[in-house]
The first five atom37 places (N, CA, C, CB, O) and aatype in JSON, in Angstrom:
{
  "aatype": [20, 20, 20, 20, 20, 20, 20, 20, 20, 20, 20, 20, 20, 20, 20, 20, 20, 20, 20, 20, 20, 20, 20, 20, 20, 20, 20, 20, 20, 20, 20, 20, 20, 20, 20, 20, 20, 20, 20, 20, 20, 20, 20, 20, 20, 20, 20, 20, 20, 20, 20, 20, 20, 20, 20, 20, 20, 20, 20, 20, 20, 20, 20, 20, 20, 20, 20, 20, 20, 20, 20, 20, 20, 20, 20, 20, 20, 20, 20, 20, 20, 20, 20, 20, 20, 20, 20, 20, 20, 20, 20, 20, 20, 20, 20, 20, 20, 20, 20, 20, 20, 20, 20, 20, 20, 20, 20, 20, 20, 20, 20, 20, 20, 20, 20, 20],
  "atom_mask": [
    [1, 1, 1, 1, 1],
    [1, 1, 1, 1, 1],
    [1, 1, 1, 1, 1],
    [1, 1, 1, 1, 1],
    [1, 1, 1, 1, 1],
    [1, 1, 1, 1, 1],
    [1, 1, 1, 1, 1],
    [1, 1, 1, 1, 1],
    [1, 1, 1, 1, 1],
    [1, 1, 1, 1, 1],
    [1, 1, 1, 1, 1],
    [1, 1, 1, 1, 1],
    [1, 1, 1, 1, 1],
    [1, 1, 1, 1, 1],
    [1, 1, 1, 1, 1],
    [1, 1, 1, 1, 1],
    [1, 1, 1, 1, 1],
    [1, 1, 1, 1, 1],
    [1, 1, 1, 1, 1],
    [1, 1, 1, 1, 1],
    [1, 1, 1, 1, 1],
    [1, 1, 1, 1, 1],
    [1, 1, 1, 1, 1],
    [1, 1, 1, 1, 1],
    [1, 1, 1, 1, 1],
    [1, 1, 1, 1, 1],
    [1, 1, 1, 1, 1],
    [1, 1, 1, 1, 1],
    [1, 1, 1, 1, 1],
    [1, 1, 1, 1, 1],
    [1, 1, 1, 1, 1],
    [1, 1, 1, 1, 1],
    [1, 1, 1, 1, 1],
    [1, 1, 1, 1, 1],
    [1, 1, 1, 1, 1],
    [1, 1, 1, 1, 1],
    [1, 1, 1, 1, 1],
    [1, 1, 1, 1, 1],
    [1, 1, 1, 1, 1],
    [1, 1, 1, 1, 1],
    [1, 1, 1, 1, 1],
    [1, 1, 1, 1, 1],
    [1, 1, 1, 1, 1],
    [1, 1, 1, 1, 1],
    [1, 1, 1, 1, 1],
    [1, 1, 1, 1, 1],
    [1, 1, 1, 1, 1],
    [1, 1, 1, 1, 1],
    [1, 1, 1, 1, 1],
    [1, 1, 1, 1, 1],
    [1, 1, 1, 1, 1],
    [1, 1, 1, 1, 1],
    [1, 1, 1, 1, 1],
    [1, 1, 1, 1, 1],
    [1, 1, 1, 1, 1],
    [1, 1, 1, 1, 1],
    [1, 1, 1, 1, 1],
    [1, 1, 1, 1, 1],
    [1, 1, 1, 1, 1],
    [1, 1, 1, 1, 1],
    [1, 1, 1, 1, 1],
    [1, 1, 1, 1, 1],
    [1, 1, 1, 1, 1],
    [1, 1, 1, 1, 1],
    [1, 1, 1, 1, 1],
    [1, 1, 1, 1, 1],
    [1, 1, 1, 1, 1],
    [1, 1, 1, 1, 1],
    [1, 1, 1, 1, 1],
    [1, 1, 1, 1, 1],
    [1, 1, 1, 1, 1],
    [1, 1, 1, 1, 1],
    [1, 1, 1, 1, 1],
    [1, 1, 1, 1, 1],
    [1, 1, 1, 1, 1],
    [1, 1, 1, 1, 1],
    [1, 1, 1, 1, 1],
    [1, 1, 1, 1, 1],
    [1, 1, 1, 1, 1],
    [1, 1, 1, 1, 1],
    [1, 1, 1, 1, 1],
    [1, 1, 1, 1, 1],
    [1, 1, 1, 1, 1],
    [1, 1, 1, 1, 1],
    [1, 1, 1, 1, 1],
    [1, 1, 1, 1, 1],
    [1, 1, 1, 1, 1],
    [1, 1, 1, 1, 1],
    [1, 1, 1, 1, 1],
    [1, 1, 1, 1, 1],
    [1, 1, 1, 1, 1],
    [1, 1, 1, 1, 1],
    [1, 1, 1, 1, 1],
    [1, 1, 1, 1, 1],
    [1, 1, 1, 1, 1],
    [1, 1, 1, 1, 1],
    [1, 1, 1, 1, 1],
    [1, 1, 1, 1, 1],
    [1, 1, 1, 1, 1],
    [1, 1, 1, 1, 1],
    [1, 1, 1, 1, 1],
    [1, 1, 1, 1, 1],
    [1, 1, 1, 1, 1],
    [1, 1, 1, 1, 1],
    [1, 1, 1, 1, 1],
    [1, 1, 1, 1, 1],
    [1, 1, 1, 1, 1],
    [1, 1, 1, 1, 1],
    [1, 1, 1, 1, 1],
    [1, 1, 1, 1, 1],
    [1, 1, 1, 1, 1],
    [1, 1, 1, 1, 1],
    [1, 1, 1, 1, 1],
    [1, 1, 1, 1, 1],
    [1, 1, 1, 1, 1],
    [1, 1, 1, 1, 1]
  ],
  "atom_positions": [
    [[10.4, 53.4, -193.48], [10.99, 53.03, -194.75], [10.28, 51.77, -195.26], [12.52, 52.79, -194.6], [9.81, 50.92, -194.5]],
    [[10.24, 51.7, -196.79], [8.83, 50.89, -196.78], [10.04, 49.93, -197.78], [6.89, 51.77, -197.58], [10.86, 50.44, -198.55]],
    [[9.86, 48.37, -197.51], [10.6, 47.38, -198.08], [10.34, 46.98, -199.37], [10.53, 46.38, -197.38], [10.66, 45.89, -199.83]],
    [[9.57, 48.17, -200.16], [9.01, 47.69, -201.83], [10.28, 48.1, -202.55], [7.41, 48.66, -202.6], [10.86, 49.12, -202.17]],
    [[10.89, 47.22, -203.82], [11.93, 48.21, -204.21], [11.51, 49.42, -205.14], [13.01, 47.45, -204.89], [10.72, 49.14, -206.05]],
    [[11.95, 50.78, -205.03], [11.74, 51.8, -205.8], [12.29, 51.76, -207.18], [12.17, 52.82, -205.18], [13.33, 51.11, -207.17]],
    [[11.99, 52.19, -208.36], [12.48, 52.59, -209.57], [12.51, 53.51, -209.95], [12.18, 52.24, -210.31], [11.36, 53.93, -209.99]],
    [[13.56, 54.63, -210.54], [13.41, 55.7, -211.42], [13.56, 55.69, -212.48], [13.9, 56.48, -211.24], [14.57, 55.57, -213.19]],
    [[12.01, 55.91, -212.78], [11.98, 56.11, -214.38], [12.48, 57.82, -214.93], [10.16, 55.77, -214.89], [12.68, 58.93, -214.44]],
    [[12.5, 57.22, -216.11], [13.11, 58.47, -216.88], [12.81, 60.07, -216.88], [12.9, 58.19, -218.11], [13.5, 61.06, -217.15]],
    [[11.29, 59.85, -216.4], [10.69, 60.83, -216.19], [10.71, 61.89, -215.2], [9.9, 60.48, -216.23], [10.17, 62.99, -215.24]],
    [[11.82, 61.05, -213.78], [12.44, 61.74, -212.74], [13.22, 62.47, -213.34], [13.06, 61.03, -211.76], [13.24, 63.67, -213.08]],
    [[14.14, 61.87, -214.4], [15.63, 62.43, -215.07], [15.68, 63.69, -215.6], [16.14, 61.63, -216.25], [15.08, 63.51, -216.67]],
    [[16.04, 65.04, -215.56], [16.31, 66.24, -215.98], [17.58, 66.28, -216.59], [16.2, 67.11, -215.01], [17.76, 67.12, -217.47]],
    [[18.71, 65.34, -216.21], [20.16, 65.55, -217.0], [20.97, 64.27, -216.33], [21.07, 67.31, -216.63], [20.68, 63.58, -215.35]],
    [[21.98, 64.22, -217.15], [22.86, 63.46, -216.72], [24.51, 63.94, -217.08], [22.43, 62.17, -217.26], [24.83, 64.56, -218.1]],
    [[25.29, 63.57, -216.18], [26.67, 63.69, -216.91], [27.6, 62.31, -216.5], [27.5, 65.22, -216.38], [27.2, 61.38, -215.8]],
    [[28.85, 62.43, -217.08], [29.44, 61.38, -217.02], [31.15, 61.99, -216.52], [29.17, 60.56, -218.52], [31.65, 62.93, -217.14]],
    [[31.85, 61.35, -215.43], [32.74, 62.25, -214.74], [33.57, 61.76, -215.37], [32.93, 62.35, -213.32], [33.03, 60.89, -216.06]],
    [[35.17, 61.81, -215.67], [36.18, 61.26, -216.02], [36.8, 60.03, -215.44], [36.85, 62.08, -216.02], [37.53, 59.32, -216.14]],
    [[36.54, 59.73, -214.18], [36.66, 58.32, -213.54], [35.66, 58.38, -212.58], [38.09, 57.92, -212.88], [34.89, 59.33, -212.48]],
    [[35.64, 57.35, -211.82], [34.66, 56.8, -210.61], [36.02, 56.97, -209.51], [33.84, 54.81, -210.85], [37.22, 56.8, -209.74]],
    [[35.27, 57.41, -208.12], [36.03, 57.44, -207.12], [36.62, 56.25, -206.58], [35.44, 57.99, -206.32], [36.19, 55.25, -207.17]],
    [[37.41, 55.98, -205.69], [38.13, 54.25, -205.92], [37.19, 53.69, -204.24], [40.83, 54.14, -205.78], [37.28, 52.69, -203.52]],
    [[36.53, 54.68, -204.2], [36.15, 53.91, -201.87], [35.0, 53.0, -202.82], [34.89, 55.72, -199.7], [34.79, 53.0, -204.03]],
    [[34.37, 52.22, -201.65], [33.3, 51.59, -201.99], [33.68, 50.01, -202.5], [32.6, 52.49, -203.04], [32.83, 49.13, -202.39]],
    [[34.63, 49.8, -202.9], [35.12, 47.92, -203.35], [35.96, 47.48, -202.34], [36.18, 47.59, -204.95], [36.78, 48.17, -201.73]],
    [[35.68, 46.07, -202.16], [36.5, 45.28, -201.33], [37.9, 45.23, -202.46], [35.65, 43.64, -200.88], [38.25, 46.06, -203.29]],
    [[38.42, 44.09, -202.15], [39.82, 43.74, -203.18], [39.85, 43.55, -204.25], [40.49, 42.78, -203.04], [40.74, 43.97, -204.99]],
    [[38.56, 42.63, -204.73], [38.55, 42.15, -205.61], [37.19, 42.59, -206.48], [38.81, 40.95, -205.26], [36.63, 41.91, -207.35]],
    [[36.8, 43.98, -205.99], [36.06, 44.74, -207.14], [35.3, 44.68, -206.83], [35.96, 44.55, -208.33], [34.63, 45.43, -207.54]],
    [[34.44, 44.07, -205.81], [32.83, 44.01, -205.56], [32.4, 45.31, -204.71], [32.38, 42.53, -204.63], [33.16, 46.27, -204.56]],
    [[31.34, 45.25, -204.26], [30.62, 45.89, -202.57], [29.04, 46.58, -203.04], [31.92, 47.64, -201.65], [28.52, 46.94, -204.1]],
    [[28.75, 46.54, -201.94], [27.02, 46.88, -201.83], [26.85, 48.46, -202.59], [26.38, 47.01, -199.78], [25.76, 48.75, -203.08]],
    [[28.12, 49.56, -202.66], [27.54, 50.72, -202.83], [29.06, 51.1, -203.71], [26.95, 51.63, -201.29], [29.78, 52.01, -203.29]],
    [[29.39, 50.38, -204.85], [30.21, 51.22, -205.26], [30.11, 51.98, -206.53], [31.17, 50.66, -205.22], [29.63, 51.59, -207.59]],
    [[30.71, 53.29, -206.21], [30.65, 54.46, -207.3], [31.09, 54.63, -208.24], [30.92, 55.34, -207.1], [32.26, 54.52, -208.61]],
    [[29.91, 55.0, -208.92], [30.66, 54.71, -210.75], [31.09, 56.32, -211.26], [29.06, 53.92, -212.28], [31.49, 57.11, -210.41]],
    [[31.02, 56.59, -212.22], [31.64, 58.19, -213.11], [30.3, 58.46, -213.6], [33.02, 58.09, -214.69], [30.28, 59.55, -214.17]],
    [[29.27, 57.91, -213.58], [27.65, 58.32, -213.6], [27.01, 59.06, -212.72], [26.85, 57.32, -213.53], [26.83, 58.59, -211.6]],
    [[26.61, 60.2, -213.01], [25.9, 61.54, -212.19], [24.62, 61.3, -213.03], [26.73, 63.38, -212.36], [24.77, 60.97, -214.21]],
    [[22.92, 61.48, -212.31], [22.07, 61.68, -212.93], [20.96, 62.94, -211.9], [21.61, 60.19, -213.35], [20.75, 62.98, -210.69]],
    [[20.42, 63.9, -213.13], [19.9, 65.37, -212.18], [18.67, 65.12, -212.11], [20.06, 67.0, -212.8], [18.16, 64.77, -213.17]],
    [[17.93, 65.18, -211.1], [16.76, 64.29, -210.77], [15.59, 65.62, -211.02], [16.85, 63.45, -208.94], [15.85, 66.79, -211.27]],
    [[14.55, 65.11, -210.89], [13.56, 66.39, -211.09], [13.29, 67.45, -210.05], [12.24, 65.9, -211.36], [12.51, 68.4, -210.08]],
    [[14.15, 67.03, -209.08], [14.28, 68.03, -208.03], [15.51, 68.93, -207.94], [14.2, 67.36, -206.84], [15.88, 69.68, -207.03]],
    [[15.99, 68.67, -209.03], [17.21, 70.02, -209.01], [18.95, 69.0, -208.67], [16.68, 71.56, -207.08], [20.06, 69.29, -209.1]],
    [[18.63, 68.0, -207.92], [19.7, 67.51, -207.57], [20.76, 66.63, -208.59], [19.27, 66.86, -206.58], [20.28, 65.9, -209.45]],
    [[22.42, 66.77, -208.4], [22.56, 65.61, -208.98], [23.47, 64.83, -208.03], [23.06, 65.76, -210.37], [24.42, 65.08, -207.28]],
    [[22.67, 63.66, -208.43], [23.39, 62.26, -207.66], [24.1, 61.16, -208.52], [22.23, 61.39, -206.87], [23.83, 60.82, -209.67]],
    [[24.9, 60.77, -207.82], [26.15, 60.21, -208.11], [25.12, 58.25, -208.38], [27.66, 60.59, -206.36], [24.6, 57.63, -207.45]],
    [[25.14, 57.85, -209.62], [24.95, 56.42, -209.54], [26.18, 55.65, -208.85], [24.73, 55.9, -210.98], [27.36, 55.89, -208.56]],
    [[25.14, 54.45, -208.71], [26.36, 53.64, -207.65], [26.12, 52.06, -207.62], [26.22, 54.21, -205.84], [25.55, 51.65, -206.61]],
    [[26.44, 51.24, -208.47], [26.22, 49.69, -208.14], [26.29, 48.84, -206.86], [27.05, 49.09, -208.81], [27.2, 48.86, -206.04]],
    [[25.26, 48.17, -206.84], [25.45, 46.81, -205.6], [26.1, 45.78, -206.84], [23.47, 46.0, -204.63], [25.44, 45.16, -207.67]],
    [[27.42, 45.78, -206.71], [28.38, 44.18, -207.25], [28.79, 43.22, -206.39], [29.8, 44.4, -207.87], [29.96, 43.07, -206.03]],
    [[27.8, 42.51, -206.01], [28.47, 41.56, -205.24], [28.47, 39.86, -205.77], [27.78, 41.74, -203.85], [28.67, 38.83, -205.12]],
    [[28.11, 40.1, -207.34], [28.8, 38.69, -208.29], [28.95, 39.46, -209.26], [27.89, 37.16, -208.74], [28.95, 40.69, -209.19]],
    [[29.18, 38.47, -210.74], [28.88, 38.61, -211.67], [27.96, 39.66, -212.74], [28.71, 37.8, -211.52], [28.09, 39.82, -213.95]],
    [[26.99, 40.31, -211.74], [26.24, 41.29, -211.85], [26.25, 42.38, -210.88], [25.18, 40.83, -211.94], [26.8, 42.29, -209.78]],
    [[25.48, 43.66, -211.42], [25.24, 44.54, -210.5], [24.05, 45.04, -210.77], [26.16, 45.44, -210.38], [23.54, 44.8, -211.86]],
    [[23.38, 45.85, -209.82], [22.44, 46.87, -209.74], [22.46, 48.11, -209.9], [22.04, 46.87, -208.93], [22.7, 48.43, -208.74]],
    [[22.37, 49.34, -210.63], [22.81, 50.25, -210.66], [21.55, 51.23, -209.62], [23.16, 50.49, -212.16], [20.5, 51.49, -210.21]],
    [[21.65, 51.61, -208.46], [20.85, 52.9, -208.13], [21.32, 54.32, -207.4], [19.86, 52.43, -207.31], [22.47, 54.52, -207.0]],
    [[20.44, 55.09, -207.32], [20.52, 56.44, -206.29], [20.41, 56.61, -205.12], [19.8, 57.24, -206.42], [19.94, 55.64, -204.53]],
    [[20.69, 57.57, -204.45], [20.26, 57.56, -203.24], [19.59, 58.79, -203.17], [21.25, 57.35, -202.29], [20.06, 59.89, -203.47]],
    [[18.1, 58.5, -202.62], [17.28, 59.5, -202.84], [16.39, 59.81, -201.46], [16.44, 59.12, -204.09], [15.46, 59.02, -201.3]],
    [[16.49, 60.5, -200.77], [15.57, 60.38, -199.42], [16.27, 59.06, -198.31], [13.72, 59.89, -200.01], [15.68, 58.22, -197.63]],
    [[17.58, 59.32, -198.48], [18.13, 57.73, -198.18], [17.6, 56.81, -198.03], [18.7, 57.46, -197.31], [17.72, 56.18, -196.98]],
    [[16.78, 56.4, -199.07], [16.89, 55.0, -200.0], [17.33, 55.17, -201.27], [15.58, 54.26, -200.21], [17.4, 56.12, -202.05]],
    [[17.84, 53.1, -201.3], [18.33, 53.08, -202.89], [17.36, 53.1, -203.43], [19.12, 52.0, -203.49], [16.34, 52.56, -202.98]],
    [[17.43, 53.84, -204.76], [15.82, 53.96, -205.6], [16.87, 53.39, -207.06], [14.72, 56.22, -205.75], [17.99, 53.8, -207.38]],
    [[16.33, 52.72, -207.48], [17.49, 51.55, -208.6], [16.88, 52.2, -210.24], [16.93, 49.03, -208.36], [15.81, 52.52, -210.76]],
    [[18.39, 52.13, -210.58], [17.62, 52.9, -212.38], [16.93, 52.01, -212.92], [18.72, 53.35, -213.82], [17.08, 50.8, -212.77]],
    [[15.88, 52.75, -213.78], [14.87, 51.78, -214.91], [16.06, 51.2, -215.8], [13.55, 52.85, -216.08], [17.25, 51.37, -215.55]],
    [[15.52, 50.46, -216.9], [15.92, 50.1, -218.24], [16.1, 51.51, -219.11], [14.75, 49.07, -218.9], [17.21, 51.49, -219.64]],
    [[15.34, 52.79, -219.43], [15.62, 53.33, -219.91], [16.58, 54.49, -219.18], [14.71, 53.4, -220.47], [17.53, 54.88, -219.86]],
    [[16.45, 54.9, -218.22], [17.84, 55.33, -217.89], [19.49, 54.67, -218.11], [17.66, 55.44, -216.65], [20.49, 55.07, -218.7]],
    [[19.22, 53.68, -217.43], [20.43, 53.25, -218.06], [20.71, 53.13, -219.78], [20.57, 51.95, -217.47], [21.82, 53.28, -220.29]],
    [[19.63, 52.86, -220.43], [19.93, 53.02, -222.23], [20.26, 54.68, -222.26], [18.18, 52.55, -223.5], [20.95, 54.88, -223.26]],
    [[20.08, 55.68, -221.68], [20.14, 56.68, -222.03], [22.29, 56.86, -221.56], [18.7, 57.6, -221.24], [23.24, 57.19, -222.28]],
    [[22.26, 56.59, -220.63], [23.67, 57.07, -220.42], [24.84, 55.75, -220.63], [23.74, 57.74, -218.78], [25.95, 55.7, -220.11]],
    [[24.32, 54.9, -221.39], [24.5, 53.93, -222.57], [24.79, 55.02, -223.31], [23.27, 52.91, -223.13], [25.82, 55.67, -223.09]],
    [[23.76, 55.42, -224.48], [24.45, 56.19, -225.22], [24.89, 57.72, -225.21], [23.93, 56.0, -226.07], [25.19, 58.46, -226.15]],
    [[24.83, 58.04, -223.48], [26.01, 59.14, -223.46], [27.12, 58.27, -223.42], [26.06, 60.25, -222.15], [27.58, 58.38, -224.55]],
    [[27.68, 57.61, -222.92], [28.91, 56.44, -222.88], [29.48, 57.24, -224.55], [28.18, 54.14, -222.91], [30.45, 57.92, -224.89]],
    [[28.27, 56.66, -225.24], [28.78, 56.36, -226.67], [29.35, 58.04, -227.84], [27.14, 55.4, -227.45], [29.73, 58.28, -228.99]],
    [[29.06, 58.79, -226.52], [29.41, 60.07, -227.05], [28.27, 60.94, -227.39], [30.22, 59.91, -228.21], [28.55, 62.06, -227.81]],
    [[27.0, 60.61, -227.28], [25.75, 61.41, -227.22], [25.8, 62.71, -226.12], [24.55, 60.37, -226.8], [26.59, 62.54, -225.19]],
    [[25.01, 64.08, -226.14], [24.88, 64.56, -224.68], [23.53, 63.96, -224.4], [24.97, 66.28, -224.41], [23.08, 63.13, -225.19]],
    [[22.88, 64.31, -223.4], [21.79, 64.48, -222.32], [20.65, 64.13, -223.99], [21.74, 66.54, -221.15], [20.32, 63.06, -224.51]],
    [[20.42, 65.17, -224.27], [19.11, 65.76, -225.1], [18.98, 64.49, -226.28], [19.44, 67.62, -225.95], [17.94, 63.9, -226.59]],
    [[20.36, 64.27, -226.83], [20.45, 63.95, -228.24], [20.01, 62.1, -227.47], [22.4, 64.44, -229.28], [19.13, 61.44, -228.01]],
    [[20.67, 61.64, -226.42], [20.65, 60.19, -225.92], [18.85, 59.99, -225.73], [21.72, 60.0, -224.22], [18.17, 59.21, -226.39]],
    [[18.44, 60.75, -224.85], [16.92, 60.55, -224.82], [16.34, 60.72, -225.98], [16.24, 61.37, -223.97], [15.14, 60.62, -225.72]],
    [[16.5, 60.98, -227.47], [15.86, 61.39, -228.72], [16.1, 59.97, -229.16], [16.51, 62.74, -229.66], [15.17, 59.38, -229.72]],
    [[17.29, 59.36, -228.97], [17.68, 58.36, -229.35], [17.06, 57.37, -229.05], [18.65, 58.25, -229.14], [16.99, 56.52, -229.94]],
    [[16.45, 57.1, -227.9], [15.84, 56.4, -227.14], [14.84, 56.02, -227.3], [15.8, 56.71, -226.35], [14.48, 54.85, -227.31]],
    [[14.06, 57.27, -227.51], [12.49, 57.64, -228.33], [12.48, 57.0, -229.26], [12.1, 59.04, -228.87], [11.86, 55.95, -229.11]],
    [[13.29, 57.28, -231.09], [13.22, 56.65, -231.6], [13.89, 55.28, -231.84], [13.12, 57.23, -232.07], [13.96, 54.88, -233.01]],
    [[14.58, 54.26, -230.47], [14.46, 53.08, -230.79], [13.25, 52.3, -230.11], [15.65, 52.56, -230.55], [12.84, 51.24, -230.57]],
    [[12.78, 52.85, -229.13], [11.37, 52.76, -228.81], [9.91, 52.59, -229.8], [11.27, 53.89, -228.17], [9.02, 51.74, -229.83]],
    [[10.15, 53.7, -230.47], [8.8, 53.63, -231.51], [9.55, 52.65, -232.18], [8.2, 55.1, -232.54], [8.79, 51.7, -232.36]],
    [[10.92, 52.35, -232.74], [11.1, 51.45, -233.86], [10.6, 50.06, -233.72], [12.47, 51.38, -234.16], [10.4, 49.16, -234.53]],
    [[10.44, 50.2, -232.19], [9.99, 48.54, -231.91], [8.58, 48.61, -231.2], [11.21, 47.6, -230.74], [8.26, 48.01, -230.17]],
    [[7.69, 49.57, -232.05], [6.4, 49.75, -230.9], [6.13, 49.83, -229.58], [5.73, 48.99, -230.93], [5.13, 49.25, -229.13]],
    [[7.12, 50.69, -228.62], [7.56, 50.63, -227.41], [7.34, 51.9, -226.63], [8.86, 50.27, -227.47], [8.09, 52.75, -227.11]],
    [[6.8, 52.3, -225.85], [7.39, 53.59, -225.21], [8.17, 53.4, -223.92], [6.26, 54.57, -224.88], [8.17, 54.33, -223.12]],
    [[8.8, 52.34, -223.66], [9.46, 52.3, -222.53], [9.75, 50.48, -222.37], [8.48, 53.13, -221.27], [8.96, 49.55, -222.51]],
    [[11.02, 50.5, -222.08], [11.71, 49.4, -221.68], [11.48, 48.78, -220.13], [13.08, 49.8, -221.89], [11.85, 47.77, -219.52]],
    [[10.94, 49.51, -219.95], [11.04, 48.73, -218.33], [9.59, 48.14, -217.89], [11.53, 49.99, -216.94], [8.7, 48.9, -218.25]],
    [[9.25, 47.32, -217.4], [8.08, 46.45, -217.31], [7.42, 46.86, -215.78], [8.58, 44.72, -217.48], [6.3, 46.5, -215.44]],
    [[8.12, 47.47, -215.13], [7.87, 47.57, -213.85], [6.99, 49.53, -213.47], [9.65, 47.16, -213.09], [7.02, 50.5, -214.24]],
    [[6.46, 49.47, -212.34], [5.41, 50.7, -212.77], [6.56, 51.95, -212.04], [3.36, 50.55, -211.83], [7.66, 51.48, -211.75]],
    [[6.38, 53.4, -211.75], [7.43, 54.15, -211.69], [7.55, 54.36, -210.2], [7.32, 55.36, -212.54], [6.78, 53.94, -209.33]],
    [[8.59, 55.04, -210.06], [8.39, 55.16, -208.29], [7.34, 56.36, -207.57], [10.04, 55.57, -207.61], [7.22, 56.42, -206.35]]
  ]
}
């Protein structure tokens, strides 16, 4: 297991859905823990879908997968994409969306870091 951190870019992503709640295991008392599960499912280019899952252990979190058991942590544009499924977009229409706030700002991608 190699100690670089992984990223998935968008380009892994085939679908996403969004569940009606997050399961309650995974937090200590007061809301934190290394692996807890959100209502975010994303279908990877291998057919699978996996359940996103934050490391909260302040003020912030990390959102990643578990892929080959390692965490492989979402890009910037994944997370903008199920941002605006949140907002009531599906799958198709959120990544179109994406695209064009991308070109609006001369961009093809939010994330600075190279893919996994």
């Amino acid at each position: 297991m190699s100690n670089a951190i992984k990223h998935l870019p968008l380009s892994a992503v085939v679908g996403a859905s969004i569940d009606a709640t997050a399961p309650a295991y995974g937090r200590d008392a007061s809301g934190y823990g290394r692996k807890v599960p959100t209502r975010y499912r994303v279908t990877l280019d291998d057919g699978r879908a996996r359940r996103v899952y934050v490391s909260a252990l302040g003020n912030g979190g990390s959102a990643y997968v578990v892929r080959g058991g390692e965490n492989v942590y979402i890009a910037g544009d994944v997370e903008r994409v199920i941002e605006l499924m949140r907002d009531g977009a599906d799958y198709a229409t959120a990544r179109d969306a994406l695209a064009r706030e991308l070109a609006a700002h001369g961009l093809t991608s939010y994330d600075a870091h190279g893919e996994a």
